[in-house]
C-alpha positions as CSV (number, residue, x, y, z in Angstrom):
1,X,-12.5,9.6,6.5
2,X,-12.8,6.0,7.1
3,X,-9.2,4.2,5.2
4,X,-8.6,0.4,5.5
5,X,-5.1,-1.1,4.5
6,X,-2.9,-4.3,4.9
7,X,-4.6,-4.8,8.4
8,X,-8.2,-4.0,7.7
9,X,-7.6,-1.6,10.6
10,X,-9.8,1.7,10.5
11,X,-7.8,5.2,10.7
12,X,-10.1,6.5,13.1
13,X,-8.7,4.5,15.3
14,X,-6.3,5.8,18.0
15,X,-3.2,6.1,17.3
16,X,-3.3,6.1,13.5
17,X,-2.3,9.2,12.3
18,X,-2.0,10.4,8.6
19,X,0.5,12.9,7.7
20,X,-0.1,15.4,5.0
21,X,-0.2,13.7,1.5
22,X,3.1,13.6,-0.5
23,X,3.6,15.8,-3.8
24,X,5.0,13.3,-6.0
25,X,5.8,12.6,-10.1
26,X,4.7,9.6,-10.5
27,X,1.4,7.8,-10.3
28,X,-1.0,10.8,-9.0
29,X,-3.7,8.3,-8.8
30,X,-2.4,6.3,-5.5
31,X,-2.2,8.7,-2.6
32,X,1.5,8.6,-1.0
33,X,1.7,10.1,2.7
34,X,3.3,9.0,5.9
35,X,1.0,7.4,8.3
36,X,2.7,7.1,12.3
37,X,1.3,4.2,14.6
38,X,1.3,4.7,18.1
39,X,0.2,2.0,20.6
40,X,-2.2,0.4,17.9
41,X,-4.2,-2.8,19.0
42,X,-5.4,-5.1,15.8
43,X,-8.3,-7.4,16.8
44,X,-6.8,-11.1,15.5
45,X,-9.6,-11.6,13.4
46,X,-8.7,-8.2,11.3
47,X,-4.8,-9.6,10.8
48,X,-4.2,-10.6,7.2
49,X,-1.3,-12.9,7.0
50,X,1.7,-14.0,9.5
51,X,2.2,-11.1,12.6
52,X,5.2,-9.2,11.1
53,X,5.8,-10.2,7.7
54,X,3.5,-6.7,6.9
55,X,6.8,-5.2,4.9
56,X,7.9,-8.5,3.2
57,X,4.4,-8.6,2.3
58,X,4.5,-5.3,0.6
59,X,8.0,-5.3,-1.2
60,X,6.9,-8.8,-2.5
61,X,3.8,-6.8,-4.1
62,X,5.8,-3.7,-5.4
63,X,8.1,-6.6,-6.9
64,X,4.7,-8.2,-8.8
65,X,3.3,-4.4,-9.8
66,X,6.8,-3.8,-11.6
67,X,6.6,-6.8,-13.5
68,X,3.2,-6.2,-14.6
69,X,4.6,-3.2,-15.7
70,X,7.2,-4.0,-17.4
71,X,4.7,-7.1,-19.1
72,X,2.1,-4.0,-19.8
73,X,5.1,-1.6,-21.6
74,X,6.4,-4.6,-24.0
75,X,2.8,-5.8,-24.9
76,X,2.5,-2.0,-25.9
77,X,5.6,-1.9,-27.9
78,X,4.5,-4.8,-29.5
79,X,0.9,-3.2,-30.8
80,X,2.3,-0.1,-32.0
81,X,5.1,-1.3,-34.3
């Protein structure tokens, strides 16, 4: 299985290793599962963005996906009453 992500860095690579995929409640349609780097070497021109901001990165797009969804819930609210 061939899986790109933040760092456009392939998990066949070594060291990349996918736990088993998380049973979850919410959105079934995005996979949730632990992944464990070990040793992992990222060519430079595969980097997206500044060398360790990765999580900042990330928590500022989970802050932008709630927003849209709390945009997405009103705008329904609005159509059905």
């Amino acid at each position: 299985m061939k899986i790109f992500f933040q760092h456009k860095v392939a998990f066949f690579n070594t060291g990349i290793h996918l736990a088993k995929r998380i049973d979850k409640l919410g959105m079934r349609s995005s996979d949730t599962a632990q992944i464990f780097f070990e040793d992992v070497r990222v060519p430079q021109k595969n980097v997206i963005g500044e060398e360790g901001m990765g999580f900042t990165y990330q928590m500022l797009q989970f802050q932008e996906e709630r927003l849209w969804a709390a945009v997405g819930s009103e705008y329904l609210k609005v159509r059905v009453h």
